[in-house]
Backbone atoms as SQL, in Angstrom:
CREATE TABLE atoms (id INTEGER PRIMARY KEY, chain TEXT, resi INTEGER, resn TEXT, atom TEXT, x REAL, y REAL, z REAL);
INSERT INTO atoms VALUES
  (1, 'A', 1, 'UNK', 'N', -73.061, 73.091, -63.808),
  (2, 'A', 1, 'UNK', 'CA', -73.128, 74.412, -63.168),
  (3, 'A', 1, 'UNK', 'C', -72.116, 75.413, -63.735),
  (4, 'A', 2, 'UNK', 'N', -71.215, 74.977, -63.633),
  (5, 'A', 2, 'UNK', 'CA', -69.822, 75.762, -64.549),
  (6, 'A', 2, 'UNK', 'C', -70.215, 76.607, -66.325),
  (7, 'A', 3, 'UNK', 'N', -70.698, 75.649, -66.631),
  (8, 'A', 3, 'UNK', 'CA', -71.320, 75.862, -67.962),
  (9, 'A', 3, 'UNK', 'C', -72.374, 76.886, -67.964),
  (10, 'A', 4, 'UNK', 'N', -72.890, 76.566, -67.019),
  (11, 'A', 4, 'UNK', 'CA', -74.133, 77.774, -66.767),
  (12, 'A', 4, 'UNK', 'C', -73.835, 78.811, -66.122),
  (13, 'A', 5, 'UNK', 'N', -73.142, 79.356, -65.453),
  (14, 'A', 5, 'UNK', 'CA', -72.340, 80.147, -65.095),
  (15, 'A', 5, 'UNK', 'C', -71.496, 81.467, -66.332),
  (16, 'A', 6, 'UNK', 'N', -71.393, 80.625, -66.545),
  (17, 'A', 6, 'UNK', 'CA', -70.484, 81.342, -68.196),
  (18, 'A', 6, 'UNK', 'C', -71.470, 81.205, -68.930),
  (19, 'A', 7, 'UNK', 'N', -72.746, 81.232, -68.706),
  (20, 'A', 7, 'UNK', 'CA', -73.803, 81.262, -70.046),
  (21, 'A', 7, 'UNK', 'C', -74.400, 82.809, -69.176),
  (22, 'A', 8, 'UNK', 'N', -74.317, 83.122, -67.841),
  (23, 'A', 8, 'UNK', 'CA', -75.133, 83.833, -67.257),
  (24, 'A', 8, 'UNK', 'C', -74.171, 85.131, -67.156),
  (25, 'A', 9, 'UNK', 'N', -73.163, 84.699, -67.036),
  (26, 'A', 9, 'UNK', 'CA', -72.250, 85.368, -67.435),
  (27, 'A', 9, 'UNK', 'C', -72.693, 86.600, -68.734),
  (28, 'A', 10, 'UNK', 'N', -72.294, 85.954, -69.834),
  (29, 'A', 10, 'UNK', 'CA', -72.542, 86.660, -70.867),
  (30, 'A', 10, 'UNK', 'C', -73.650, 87.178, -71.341),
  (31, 'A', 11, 'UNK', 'N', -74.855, 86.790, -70.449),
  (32, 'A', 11, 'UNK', 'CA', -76.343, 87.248, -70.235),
  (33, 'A', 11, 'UNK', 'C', -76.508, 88.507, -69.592),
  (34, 'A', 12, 'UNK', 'N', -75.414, 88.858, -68.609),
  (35, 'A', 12, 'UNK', 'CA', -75.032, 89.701, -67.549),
  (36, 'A', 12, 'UNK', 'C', -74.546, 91.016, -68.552),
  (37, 'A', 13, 'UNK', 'N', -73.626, 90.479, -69.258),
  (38, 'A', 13, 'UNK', 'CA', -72.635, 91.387, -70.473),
  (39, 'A', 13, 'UNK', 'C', -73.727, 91.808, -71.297),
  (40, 'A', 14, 'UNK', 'N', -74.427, 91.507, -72.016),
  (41, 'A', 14, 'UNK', 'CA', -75.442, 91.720, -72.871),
  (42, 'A', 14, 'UNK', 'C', -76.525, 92.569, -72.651),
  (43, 'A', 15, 'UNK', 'N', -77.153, 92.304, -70.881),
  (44, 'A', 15, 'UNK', 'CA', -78.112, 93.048, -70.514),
  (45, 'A', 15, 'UNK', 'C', -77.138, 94.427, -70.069),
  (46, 'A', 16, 'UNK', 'N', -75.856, 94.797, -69.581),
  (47, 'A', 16, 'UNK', 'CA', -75.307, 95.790, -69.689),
  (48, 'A', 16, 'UNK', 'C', -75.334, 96.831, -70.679),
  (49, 'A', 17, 'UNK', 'N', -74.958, 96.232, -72.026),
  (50, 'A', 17, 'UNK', 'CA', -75.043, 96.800, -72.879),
  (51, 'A', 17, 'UNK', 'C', -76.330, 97.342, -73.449),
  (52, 'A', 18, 'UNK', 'N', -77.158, 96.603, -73.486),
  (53, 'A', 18, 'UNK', 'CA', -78.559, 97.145, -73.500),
  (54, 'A', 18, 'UNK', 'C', -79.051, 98.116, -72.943),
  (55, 'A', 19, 'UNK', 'N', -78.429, 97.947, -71.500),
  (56, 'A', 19, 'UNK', 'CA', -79.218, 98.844, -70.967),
  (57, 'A', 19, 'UNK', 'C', -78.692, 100.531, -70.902),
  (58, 'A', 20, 'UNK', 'N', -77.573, 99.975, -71.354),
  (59, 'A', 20, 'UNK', 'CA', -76.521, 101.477, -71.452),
  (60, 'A', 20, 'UNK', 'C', -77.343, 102.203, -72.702),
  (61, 'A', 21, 'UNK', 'N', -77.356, 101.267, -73.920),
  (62, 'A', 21, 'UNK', 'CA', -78.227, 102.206, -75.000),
  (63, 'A', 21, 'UNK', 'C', -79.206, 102.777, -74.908),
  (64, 'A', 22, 'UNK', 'N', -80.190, 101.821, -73.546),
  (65, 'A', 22, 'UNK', 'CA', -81.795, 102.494, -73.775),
  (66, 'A', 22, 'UNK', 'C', -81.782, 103.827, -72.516),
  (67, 'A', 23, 'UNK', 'N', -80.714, 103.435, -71.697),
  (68, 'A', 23, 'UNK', 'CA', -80.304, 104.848, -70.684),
  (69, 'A', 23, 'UNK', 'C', -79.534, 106.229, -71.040),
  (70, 'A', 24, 'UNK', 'N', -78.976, 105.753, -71.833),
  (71, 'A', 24, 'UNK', 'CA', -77.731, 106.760, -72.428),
  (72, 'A', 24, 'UNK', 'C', -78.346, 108.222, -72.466),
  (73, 'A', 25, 'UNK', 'N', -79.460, 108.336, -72.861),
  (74, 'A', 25, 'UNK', 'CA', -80.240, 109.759, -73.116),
  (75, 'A', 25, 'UNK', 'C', -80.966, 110.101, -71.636),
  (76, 'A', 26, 'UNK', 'N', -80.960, 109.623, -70.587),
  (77, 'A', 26, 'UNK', 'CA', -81.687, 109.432, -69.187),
  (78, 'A', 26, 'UNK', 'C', -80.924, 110.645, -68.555),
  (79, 'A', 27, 'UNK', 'N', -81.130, 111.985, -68.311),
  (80, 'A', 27, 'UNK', 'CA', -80.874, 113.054, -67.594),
  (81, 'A', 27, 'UNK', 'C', -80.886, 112.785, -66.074),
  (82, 'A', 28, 'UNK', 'N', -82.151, 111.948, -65.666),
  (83, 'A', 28, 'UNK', 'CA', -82.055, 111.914, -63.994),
  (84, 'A', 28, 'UNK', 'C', -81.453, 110.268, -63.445),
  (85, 'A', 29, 'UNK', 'N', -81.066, 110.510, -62.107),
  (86, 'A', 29, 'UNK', 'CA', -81.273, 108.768, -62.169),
  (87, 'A', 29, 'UNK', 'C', -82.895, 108.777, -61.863),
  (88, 'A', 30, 'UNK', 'N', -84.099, 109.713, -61.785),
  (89, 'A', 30, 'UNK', 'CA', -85.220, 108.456, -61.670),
  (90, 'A', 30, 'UNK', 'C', -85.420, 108.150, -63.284),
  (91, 'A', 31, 'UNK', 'N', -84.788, 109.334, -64.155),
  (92, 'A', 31, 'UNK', 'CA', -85.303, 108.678, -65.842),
  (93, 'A', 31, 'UNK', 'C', -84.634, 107.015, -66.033),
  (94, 'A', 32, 'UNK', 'N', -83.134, 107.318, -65.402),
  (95, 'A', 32, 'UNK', 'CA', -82.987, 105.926, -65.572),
  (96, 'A', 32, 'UNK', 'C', -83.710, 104.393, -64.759),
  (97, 'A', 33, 'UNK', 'N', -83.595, 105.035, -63.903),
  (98, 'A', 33, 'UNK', 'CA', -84.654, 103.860, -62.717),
  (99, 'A', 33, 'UNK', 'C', -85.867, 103.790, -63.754),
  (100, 'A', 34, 'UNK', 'N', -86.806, 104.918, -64.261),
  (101, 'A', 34, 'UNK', 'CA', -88.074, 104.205, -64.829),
  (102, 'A', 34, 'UNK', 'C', -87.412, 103.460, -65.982),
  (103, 'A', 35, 'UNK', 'N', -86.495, 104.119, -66.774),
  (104, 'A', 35, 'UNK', 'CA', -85.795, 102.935, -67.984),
  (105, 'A', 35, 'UNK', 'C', -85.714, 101.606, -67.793),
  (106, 'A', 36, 'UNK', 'N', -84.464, 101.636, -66.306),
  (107, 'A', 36, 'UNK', 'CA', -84.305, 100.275, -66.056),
  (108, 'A', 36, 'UNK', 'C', -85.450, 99.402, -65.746),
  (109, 'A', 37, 'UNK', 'N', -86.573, 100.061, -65.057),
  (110, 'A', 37, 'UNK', 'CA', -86.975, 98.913, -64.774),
  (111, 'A', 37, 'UNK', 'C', -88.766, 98.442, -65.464),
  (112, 'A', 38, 'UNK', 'N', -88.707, 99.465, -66.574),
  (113, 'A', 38, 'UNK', 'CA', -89.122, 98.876, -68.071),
  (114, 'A', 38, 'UNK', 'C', -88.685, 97.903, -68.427),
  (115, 'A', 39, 'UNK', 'N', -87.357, 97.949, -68.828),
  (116, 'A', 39, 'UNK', 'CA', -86.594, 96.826, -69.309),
  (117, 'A', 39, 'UNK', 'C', -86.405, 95.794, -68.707),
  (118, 'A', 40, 'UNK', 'N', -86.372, 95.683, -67.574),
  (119, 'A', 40, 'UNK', 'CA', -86.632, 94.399, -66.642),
  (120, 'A', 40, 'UNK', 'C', -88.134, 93.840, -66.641),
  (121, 'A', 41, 'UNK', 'N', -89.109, 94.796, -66.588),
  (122, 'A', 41, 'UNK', 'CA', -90.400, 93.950, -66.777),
  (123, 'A', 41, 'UNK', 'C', -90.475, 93.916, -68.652),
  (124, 'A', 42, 'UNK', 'N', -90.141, 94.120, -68.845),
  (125, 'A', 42, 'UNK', 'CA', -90.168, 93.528, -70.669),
  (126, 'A', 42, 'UNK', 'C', -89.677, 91.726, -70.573),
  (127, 'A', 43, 'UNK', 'N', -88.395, 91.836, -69.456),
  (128, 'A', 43, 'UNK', 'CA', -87.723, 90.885, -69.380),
  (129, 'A', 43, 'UNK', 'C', -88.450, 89.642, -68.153),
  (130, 'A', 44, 'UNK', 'N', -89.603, 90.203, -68.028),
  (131, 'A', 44, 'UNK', 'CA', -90.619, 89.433, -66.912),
  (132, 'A', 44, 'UNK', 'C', -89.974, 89.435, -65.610),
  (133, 'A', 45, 'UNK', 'N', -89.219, 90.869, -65.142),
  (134, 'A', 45, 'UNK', 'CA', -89.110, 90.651, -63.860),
  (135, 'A', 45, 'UNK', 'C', -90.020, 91.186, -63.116),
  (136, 'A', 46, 'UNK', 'N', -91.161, 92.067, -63.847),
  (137, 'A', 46, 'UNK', 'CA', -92.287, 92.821, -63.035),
  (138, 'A', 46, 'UNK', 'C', -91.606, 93.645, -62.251),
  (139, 'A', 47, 'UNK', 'N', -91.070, 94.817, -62.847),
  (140, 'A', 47, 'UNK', 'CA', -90.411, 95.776, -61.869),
  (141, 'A', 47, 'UNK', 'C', -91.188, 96.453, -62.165),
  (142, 'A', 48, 'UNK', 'N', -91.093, 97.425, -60.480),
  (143, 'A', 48, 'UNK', 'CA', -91.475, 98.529, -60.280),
  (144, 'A', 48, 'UNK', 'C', -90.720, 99.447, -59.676),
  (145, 'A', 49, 'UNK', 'N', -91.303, 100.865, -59.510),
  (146, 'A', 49, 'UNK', 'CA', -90.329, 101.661, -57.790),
  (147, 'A', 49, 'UNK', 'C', -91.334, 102.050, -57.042),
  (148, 'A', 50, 'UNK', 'N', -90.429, 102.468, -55.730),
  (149, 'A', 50, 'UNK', 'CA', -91.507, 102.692, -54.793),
  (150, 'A', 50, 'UNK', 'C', -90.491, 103.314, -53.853),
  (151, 'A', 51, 'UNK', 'N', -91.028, 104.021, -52.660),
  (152, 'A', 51, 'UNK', 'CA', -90.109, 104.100, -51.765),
  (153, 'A', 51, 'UNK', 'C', -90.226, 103.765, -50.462),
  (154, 'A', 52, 'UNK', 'N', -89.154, 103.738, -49.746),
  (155, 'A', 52, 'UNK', 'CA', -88.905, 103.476, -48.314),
  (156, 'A', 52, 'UNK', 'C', -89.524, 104.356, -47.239),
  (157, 'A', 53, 'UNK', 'N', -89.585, 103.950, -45.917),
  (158, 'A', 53, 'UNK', 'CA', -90.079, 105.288, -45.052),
  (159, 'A', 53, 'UNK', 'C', -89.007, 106.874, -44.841),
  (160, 'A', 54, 'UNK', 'N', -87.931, 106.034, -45.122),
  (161, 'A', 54, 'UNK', 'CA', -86.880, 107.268, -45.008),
  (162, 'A', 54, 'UNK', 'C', -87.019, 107.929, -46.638),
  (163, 'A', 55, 'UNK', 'N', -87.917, 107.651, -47.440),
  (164, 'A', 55, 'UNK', 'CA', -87.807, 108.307, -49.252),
  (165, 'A', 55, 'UNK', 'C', -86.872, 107.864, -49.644),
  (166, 'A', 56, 'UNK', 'N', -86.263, 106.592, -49.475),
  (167, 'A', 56, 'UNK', 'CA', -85.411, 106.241, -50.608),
  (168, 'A', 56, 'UNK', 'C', -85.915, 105.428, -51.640),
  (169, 'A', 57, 'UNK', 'N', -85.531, 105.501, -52.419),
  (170, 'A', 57, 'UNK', 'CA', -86.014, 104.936, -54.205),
  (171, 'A', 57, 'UNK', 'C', -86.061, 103.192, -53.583),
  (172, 'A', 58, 'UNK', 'N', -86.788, 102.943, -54.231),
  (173, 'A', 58, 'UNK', 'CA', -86.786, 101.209, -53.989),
  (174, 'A', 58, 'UNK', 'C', -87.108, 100.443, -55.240),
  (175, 'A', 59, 'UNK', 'N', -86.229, 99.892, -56.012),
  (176, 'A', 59, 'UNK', 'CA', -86.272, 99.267, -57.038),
  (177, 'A', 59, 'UNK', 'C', -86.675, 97.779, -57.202),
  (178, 'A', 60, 'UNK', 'N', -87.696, 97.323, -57.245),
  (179, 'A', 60, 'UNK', 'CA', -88.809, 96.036, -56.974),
  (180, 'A', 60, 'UNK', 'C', -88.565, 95.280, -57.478),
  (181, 'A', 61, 'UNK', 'N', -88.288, 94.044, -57.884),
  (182, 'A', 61, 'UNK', 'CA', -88.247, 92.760, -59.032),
  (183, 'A', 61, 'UNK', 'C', -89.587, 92.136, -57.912),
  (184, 'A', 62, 'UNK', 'N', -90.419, 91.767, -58.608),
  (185, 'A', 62, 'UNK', 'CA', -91.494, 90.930, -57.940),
  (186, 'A', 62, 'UNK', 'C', -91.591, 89.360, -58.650),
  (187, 'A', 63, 'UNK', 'N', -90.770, 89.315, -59.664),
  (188, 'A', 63, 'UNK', 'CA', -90.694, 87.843, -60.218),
  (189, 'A', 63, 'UNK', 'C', -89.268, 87.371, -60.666),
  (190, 'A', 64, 'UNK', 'N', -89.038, 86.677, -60.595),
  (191, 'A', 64, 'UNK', 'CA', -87.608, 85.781, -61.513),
  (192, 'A', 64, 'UNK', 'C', -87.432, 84.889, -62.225),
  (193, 'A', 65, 'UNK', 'N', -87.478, 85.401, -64.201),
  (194, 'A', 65, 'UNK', 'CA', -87.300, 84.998, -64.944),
  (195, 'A', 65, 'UNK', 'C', -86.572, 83.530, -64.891),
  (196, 'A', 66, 'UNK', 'N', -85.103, 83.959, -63.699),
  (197, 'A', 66, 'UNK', 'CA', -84.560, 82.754, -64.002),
  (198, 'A', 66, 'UNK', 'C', -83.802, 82.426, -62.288),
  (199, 'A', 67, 'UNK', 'N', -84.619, 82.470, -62.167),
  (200, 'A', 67, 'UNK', 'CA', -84.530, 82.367, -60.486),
  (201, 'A', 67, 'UNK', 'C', -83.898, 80.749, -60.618),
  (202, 'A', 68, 'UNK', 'N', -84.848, 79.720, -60.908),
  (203, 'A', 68, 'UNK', 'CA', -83.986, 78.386, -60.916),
  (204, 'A', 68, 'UNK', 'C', -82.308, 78.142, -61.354),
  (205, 'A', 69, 'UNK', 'N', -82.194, 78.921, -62.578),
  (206, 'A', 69, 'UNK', 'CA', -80.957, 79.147, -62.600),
  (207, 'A', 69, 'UNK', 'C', -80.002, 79.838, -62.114),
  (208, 'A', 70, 'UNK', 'N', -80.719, 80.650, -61.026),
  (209, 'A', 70, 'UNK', 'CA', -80.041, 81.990, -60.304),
  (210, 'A', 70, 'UNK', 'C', -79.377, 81.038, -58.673),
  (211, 'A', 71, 'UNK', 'N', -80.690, 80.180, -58.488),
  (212, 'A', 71, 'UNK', 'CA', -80.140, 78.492, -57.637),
  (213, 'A', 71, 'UNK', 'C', -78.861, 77.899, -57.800),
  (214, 'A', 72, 'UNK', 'N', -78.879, 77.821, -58.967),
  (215, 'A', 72, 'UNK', 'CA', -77.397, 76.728, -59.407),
  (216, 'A', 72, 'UNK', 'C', -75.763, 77.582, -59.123),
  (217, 'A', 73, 'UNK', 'N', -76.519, 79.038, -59.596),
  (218, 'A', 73, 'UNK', 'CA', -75.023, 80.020, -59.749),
  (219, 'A', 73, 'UNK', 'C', -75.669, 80.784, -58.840),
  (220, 'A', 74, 'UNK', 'N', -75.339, 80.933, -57.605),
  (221, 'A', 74, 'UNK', 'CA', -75.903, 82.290, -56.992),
  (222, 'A', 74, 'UNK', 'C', -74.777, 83.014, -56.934),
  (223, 'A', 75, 'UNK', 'N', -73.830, 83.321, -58.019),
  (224, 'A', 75, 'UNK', 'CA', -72.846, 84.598, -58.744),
  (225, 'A', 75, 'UNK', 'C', -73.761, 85.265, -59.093),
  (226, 'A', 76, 'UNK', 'N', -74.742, 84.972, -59.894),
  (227, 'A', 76, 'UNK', 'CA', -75.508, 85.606, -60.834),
  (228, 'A', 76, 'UNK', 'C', -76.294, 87.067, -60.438),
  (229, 'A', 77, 'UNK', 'N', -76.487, 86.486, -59.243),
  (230, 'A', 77, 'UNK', 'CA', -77.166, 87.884, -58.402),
  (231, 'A', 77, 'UNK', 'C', -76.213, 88.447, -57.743),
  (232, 'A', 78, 'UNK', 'N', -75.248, 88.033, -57.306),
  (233, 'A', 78, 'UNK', 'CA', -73.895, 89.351, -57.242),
  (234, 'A', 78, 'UNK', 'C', -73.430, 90.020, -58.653),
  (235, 'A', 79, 'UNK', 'N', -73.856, 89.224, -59.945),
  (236, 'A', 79, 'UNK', 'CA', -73.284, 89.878, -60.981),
  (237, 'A', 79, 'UNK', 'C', -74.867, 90.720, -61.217),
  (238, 'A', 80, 'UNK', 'N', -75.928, 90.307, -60.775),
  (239, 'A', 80, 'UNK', 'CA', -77.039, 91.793, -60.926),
  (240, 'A', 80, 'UNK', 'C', -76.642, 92.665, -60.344),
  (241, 'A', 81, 'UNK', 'N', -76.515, 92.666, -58.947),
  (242, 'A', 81, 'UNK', 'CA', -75.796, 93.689, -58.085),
  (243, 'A', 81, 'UNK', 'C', -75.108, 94.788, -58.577),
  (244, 'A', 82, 'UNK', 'N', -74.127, 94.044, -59.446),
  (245, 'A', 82, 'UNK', 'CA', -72.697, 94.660, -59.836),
  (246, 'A', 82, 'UNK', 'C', -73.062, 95.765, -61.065),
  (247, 'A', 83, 'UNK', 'N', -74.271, 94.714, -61.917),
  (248, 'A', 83, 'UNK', 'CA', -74.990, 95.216, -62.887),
  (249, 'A', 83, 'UNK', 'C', -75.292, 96.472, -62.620),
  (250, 'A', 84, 'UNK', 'N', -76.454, 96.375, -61.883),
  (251, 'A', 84, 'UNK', 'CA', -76.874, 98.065, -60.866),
  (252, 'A', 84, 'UNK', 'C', -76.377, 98.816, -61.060),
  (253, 'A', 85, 'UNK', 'N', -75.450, 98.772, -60.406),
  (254, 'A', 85, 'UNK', 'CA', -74.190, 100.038, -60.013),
  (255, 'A', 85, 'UNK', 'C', -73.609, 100.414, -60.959),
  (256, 'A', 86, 'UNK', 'N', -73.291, 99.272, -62.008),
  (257, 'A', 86, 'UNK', 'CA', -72.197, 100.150, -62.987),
  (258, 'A', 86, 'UNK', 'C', -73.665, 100.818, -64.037),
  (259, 'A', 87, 'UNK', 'N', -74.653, 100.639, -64.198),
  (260, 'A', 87, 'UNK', 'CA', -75.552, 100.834, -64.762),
  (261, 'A', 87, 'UNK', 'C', -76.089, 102.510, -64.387),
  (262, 'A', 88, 'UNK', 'N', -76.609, 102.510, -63.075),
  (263, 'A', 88, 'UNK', 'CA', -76.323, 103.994, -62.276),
  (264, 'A', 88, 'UNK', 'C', -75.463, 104.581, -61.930),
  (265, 'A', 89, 'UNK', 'N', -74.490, 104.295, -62.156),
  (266, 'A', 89, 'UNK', 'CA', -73.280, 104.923, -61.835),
  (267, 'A', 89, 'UNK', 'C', -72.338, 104.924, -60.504),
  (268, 'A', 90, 'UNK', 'N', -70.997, 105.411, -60.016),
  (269, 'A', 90, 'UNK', 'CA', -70.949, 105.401, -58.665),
  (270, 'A', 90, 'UNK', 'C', -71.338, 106.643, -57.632),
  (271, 'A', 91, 'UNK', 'N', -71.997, 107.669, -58.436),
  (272, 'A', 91, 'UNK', 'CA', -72.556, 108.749, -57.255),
  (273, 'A', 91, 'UNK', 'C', -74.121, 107.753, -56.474),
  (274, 'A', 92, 'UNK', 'N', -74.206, 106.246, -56.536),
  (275, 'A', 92, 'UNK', 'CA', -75.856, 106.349, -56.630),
  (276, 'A', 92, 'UNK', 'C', -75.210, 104.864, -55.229),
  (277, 'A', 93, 'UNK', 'N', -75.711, 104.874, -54.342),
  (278, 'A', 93, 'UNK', 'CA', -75.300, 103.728, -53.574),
  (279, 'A', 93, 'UNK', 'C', -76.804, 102.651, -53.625),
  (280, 'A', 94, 'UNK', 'N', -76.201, 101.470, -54.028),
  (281, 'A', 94, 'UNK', 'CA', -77.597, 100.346, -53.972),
  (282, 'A', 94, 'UNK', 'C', -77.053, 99.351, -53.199),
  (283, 'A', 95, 'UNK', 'N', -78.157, 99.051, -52.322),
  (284, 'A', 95, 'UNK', 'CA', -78.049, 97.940, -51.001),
  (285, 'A', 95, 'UNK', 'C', -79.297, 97.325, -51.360),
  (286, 'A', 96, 'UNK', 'N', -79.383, 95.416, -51.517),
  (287, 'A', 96, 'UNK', 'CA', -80.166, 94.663, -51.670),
  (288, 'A', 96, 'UNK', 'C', -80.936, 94.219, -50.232),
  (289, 'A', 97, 'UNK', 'N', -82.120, 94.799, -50.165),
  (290, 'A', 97, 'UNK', 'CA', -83.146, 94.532, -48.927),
  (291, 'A', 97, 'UNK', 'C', -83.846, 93.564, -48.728),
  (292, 'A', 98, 'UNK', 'N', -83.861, 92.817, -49.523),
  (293, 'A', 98, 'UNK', 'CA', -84.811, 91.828, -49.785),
  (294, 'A', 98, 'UNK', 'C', -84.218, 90.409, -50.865),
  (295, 'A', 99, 'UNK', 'N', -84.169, 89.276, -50.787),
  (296, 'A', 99, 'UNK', 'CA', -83.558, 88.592, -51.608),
  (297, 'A', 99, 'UNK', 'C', -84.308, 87.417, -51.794),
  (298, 'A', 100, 'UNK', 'N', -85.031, 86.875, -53.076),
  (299, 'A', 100, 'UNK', 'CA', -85.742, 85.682, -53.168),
  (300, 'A', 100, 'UNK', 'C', -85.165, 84.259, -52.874),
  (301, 'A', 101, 'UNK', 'N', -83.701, 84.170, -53.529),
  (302, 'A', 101, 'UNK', 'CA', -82.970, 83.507, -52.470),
  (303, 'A', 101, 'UNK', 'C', -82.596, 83.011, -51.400),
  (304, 'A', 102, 'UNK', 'N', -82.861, 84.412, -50.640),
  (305, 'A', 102, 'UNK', 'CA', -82.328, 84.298, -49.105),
  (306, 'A', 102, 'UNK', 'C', -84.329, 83.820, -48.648),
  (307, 'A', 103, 'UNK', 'N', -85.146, 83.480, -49.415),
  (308, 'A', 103, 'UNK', 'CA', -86.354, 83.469, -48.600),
  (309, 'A', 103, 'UNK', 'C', -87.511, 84.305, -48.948),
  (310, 'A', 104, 'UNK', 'N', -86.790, 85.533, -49.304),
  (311, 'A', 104, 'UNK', 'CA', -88.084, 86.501, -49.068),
  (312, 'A', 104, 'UNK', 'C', -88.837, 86.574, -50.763),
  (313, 'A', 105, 'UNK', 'N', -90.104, 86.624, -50.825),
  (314, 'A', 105, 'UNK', 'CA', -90.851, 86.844, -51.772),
  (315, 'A', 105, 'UNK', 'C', -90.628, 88.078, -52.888),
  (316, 'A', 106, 'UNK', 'N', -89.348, 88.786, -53.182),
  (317, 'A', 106, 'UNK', 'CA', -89.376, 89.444, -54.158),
  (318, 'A', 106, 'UNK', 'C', -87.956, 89.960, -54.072),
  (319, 'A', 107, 'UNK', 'N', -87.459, 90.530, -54.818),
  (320, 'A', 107, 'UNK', 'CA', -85.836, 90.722, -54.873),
  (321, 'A', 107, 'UNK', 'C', -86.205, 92.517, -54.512),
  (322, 'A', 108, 'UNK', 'N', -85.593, 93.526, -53.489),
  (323, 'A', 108, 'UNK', 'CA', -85.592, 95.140, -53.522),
  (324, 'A', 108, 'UNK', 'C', -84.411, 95.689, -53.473),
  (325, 'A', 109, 'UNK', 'N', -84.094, 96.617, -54.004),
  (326, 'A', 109, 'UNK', 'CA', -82.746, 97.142, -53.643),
  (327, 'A', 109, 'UNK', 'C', -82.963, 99.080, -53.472),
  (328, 'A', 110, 'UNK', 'N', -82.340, 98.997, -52.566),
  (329, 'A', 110, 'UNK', 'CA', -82.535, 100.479, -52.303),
  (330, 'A', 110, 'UNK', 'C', -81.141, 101.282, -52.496),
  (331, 'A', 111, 'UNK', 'N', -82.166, 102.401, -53.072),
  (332, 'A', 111, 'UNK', 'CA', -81.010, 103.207, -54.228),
  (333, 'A', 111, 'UNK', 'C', -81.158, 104.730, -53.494),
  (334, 'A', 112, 'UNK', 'N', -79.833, 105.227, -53.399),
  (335, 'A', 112, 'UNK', 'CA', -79.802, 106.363, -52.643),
  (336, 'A', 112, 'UNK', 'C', -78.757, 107.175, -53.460),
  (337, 'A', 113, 'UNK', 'N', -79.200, 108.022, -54.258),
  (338, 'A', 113, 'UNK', 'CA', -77.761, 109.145, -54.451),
  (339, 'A', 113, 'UNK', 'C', -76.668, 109.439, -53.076),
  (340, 'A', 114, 'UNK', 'N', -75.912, 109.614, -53.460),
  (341, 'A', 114, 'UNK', 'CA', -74.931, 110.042, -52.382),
  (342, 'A', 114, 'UNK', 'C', -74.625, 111.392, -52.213),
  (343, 'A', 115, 'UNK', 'N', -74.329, 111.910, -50.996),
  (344, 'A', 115, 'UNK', 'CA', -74.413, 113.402, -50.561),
  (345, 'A', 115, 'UNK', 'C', -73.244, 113.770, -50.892),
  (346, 'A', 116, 'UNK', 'N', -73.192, 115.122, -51.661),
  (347, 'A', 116, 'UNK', 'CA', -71.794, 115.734, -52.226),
  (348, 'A', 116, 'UNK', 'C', -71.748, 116.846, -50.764),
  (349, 'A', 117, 'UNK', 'N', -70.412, 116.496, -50.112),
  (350, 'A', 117, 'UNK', 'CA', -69.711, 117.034, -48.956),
  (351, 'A', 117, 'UNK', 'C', -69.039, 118.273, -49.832),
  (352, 'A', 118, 'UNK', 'N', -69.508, 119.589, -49.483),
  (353, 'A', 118, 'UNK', 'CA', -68.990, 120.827, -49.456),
  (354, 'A', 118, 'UNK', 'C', -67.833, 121.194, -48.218),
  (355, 'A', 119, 'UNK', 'N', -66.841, 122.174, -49.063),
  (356, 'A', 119, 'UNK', 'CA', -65.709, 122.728, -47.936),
  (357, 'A', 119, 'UNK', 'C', -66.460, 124.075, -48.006),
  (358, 'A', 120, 'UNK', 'N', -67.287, 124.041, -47.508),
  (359, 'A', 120, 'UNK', 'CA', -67.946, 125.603, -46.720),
  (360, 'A', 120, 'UNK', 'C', -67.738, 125.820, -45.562);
């Protein structure tokens, strides 16, 4: 498990970097949301977006590449998590709704820009 860990690890590092290159030119976060989650179904996670009843962005994984190994290290999906965020940035708040892990049939995370508070 240890071993695999530090293999998912640097799987984690790698898909960062990637994804920074194919975002880097992404003006909105939805340009980046459709980026990212191209690149995740390239990567067979079958992403999509969609939204919530309140309109928030909902970022879909409907499969897991490596879900068995995501079993052994469940770091791995706190290091997606982590992925996310530094990926969108910190104006963008993402909360995981759904977790294949925890049970439920598809991984969601809901993505909300954050409200810039004016001194008016």
């Amino acid at each position: 498990p240890e071993g695999l860990c530090k293999l998912l690890a640097q799987y984690a590092k790698d898909q960062v970097q990637s994804y920074r290159t194919r975002t880097k030119n992404c003006q909105s976060l939805s340009d980046r949301l459709n980026t990212l989650a191209g690149c995740r179904t390239e990567e067979g996670y079958m992403a999509e977006l969609g939204k919530d009843d309140d309109g928030n962005i909902l970022f879909i994984e409907n499969h897991c590449p490596i879900s068995c190994a995501a079993q052994t290290c469940s770091e791995f999906c706190e290091g997606e998590l982590n992925m996310f965020r530094e990926i969108l940035g910190s104006k963008v708040n993402i909360e995981r709704t759904e977790h294949m892990l925890g049970g439920d049939r598809r991984c969601v995370y809901r993505i909300a820009e954050q409200e810039v508070l004016s001194n008016q």
